[in-house]
C-alpha positions in Angstrom: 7.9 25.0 16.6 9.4 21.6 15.8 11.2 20.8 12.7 7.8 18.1 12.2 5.4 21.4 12.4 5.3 23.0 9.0 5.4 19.6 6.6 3.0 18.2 9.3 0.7 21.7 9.0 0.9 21.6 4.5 0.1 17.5 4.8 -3.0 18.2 7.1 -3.9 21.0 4.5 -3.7 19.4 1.8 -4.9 16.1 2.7 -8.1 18.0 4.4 -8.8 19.7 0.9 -8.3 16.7 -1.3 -10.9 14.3 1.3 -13.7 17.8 1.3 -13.4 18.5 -2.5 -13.7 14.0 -3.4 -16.5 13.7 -1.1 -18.1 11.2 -3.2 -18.8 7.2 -2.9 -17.2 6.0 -5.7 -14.6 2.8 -6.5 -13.1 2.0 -3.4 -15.3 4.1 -1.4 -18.0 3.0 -2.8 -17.2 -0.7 -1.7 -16.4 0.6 1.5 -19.5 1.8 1.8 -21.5 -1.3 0.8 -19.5 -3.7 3.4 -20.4 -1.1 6.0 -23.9 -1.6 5.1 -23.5 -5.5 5.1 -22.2 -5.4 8.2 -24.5 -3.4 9.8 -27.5 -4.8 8.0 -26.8 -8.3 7.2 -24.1 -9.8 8.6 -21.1 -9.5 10.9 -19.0 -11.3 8.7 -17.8 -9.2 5.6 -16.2 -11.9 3.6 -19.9 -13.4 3.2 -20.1 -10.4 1.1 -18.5 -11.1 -2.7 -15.8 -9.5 -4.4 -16.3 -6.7 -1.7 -13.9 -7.3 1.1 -10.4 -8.9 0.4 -8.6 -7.7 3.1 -7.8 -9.0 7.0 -10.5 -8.9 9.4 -9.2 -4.7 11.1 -10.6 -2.4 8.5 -13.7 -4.0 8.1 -14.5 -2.4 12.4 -13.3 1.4 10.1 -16.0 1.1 7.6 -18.5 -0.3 9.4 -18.0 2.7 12.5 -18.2 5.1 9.6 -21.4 3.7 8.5 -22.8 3.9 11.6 -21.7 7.7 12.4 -22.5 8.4 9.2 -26.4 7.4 9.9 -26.2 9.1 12.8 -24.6 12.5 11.9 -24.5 15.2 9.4 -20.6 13.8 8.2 -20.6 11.8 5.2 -19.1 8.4 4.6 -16.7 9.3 2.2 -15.5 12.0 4.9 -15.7 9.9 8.0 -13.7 6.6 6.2 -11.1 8.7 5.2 -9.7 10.4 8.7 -8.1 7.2 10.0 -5.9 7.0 6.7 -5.4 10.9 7.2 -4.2 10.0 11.0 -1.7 7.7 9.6 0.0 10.1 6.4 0.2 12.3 9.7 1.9 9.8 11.6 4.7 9.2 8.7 5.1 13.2 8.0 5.9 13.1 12.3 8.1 9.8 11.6 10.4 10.8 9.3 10.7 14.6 10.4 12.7 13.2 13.5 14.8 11.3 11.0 14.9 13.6 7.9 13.0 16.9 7.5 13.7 16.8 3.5 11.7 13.3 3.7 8.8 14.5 6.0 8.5 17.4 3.2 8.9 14.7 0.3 6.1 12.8 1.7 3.7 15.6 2.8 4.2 17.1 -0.3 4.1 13.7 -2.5 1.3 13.5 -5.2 1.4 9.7 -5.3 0.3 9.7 -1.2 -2.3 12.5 -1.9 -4.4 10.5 -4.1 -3.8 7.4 -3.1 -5.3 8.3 0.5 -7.0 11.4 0.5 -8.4 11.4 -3.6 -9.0 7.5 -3.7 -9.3 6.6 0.0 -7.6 3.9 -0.1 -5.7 2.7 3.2 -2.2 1.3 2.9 -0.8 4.4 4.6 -2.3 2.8 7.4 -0.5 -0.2 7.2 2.7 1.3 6.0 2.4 3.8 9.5 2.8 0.1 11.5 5.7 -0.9 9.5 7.7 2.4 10.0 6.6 1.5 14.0 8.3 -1.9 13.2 11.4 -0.8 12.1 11.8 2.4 14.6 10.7 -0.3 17.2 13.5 -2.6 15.9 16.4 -0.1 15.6 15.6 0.7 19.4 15.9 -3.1 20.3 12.3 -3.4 21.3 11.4 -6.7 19.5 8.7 -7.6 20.8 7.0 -4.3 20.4 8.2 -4.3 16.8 6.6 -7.6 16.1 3.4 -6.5 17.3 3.5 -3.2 15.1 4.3 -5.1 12.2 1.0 -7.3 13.3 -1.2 -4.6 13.3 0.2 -3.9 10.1 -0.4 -7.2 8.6 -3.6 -7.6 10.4 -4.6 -3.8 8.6 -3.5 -5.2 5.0 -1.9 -8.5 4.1 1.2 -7.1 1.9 3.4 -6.5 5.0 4.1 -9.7 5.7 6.5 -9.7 2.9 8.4 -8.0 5.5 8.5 -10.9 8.0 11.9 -12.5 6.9 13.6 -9.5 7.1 12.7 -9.3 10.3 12.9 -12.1 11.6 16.4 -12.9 10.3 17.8 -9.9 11.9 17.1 -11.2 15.3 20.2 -13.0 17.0 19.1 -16.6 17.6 16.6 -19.3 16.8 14.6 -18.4 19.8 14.4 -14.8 19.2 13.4 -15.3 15.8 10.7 -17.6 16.8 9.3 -15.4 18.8 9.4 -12.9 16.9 7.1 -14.9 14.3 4.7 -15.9 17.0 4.2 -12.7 18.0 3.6 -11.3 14.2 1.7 -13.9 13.1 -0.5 -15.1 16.1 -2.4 -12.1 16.5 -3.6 -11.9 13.0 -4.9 -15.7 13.1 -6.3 -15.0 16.1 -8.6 -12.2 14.6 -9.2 -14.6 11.6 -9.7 -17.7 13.2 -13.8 -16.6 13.8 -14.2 -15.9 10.7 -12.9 -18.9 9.2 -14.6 -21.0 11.5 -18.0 -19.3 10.8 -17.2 -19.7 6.6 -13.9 -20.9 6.4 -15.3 -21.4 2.3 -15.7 -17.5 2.0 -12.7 -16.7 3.8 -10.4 -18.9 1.3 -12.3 -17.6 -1.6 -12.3 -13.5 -0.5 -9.2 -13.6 1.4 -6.6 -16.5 0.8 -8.0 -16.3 -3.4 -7.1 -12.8 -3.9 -4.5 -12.1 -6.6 -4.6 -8.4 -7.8 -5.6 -6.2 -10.0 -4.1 -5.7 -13.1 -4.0 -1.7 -13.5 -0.2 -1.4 -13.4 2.9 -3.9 -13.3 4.2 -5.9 -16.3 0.2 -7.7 -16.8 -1.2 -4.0 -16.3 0.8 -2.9 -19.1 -0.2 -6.1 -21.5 -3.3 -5.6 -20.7 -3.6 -1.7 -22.2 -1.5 -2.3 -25.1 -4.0 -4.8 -26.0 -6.8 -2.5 -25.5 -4.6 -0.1 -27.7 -4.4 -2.6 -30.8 -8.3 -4.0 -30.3 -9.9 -0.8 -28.9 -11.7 -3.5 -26.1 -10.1 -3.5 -22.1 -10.0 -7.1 -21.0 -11.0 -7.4 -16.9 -8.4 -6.5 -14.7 -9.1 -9.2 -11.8 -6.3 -11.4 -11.2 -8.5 -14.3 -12.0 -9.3 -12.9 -15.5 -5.3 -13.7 -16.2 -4.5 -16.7 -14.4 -1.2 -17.8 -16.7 0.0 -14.5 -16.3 -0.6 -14.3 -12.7 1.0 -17.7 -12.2 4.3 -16.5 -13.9 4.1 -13.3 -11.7 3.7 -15.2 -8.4 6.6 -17.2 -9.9 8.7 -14.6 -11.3 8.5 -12.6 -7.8 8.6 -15.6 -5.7 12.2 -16.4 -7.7 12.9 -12.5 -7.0 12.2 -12.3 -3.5 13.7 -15.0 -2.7 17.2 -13.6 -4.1 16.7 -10.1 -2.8 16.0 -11.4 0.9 19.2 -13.4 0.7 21.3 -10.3 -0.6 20.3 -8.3 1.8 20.8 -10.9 4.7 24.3 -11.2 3.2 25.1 -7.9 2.8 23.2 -6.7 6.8 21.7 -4.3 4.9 19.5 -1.7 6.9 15.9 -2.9 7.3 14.3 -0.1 6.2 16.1 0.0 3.1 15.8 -3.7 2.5 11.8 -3.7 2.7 12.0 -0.5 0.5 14.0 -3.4 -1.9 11.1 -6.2 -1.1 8.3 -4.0 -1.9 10.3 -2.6 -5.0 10.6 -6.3 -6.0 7.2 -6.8 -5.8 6.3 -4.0 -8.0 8.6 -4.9 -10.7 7.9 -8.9 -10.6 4.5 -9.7 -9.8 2.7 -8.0 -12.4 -1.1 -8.1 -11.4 -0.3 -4.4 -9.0 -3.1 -2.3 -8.0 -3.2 1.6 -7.9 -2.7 2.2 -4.4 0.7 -0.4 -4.3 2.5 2.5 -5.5 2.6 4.3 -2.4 4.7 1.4 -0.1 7.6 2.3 -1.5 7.3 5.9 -1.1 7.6 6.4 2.9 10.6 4.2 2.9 12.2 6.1 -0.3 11.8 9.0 1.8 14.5 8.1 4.6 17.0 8.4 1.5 15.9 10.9 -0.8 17.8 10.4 -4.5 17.4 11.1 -8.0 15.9 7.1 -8.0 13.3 8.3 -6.0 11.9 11.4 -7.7 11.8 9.6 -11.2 9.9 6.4 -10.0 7.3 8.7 -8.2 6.8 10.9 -11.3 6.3 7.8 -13.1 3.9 6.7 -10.6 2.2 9.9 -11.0 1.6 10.1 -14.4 0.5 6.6 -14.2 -2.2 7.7 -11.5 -3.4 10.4 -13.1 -4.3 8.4 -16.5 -5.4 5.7 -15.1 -7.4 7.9 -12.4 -8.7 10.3 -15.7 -9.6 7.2 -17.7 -11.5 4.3 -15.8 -12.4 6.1 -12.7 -12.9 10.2 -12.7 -14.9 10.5 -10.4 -11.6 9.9 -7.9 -10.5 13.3 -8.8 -13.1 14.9 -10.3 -16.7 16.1 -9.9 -18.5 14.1 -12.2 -17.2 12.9 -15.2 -14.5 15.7 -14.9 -12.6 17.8 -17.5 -9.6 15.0 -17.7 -12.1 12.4 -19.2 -10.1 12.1 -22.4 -9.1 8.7 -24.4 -5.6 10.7 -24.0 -5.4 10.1 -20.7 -5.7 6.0 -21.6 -2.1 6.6 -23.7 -0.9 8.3 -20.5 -2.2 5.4 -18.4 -0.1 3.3 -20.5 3.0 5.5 -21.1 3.1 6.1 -16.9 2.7 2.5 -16.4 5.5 1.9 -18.5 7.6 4.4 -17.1 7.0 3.0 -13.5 8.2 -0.4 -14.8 11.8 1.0 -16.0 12.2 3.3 -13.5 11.7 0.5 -10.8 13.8 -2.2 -11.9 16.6 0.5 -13.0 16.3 1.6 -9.0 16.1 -1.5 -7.8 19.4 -2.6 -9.7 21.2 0.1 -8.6 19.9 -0.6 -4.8 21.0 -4.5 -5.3 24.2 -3.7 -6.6 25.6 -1.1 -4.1 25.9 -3.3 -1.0 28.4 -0.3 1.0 26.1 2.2 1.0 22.9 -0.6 1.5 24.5 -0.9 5.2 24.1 2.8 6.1 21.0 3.4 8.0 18.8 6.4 8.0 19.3 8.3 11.6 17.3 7.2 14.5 14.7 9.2 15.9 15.8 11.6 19.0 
């Protein structure tokens, strides 16, 4: 028995009994389920298909397969769409186990990456299973193979790119480090480039024009106080709050750029400076959707510290409002016990909470450049 077994065994568990007891197609499911059936009724091309598919071209191949075995079996769509994100929490339990059993535990065990994945089905876990890939890959001196994980990870969901200059700054030379690009970012044009040429106008409007959602972040949380003092919810698409969203994309942009450079100055430890990107992210650009919560929580994992377990019981009670509130049907059967105008206040009070806790850890990260250096262990 391996020390990855038992929080490997609890994560399956779990994870198994949160995707049987939410078999229902409803919010992100639901759109899953009608791109599948664009695809395999109408057209190949998903982004021909509004305000239903905003990611890169990978994911769309997922729903669409579980569409088809889902027609063709007695295993329901909501099931069947949810195994590869399942694969991939297994993948990181495995990952960190041979670095830290405490995080492999933290993770399995982590409320933030049960719903996220298993209650909401949505799929970041997937991309965040590439980036730990990337960075194991990159701590072993295998480049080129860590270029091509964090691809797939890019070309899964667009947010890892964020990533790139970490990367690619930590190589030695100019020629490394251009290769290293090429490599990362060549594949995912390459699976784009069709598309685009088929409707480059509904590429740049469902892909390239996609901003967020305000749920949480700093325009998240304007947006519910204002529903507290009017009683009315304003939209949360990004393009509903365009000012706001342009001083976010500002505001992180500013952030980033200062973080990157910190961390290049200080060598920090990649996996703790993309835990410092991503953090960034969260605290700067405002219009954040549910499921953005979880990037940070893998990486966390590597170093588990009191910054940790406040941010994620923020982001908990934040999920669980918001979850309770405008979409029940997540957690619950039907409209679900939890259905409560309470659970809005908790929405708000969470979202709030995520916010301090955030930019208090990512202060203290910024600000302790010694212990920024130390790596987690490498796998054996």
């Amino acid at each position: 028995m391996t020390r990855a077994t038992a929080p490997l065994i609890a994560a399956a568990a779990l994870r198994l009994l949160a995707i049987t007891v939410s078999d229902r197609e409803v919010a992100d499911v639901l759109r899953y389920r009608k791109v599948a059936d664009h695809v395999l009724d109408v057209s190949l091309d998903p982004y021909q298909a509004p305000r239903l598919y905003p990611y890169p071209p990978v994911w769309v191949w997922v729903e669409a397969g579980a569409g088809w075995a889902a027609r063709h079996s007695a295993l329901s769509f909501a099931v069947l769409v949810k195994l590869p994100t399942l694969a991939a929490d297994l993948f990181i339990v495995a990952w960190l186990a041979r670095r830290t059993r405490a995080g492999a535990w933290i993770y399995a065990l982590h409320p933030v990456a049960l719903m996220v994945g298993a209650f909401h089905g949505q799929f970041d876990a997937t991309a965040l299973a590439f980036v730990l890939g990337a960075l194991g890959a990159m701590e072993r001196g295998r480049a080129d193979r860590s270029a091509l994980c964090l691809a797939a990870a890019i070309g899964l969901k667009s947010f890892p790119v964020l990533l790139l200059p970490l990367f690619v700054l930590a190589r030695p030379d100019l020629r490394a480090r251009v290769r290293f690009a090429l490599l990362a970012l060549l594949p995912v044009a390459a699976i784009v480039l069709p598309y685009a040429v088929h409707d480059l106008g509904a590429v740049r409007r469902e892909l390239l024009g996609y901003g967020g959602i305000a749920d949480f972040g700093w325009i998240g949380l304007w947006r519910v106080v204002r529903w507290l003092g009017t009683g009315a919810l304003a939209r949360s698409e990004a393009a509903r709050w365009p000012v706001q969203v342009a001083v976010g994309k500002a505001l992180f942009l500013g952030a980033y750029a200062l973080a990157v450079a910190v961390c290049v100055r200080h060598k920090v430890a990649l996996p703790r400076a993309a835990l410092i990107v991503f953090l960034t992210f969260l605290t700067f650009y405002g219009a954040v959707s549910a499921q953005y919560l979880l990037w940070v929580v893998p990486l966390a994992a590597l170093w588990p510290d009191v910054w940790m377990a406040l941010h994620g019981a923020a982001s908990t009670v934040a999920l669980v409002g918001f979850y309770c509130f405008l979409a029940p049907g997540v957690l619950f059967s039907g409209d679900g016990p939890l259905r409560l105008e309470a659970s809005g206040g908790m929405w708000v009070f969470g979202i709030g909470l995520v916010l301090l806790a955030g930019a208090a850890w990512l202060v203290r990260l910024l600000t302790n450049p010694r212990r920024l250096r130390e790596p987690a262990a490498l796998p054996v």
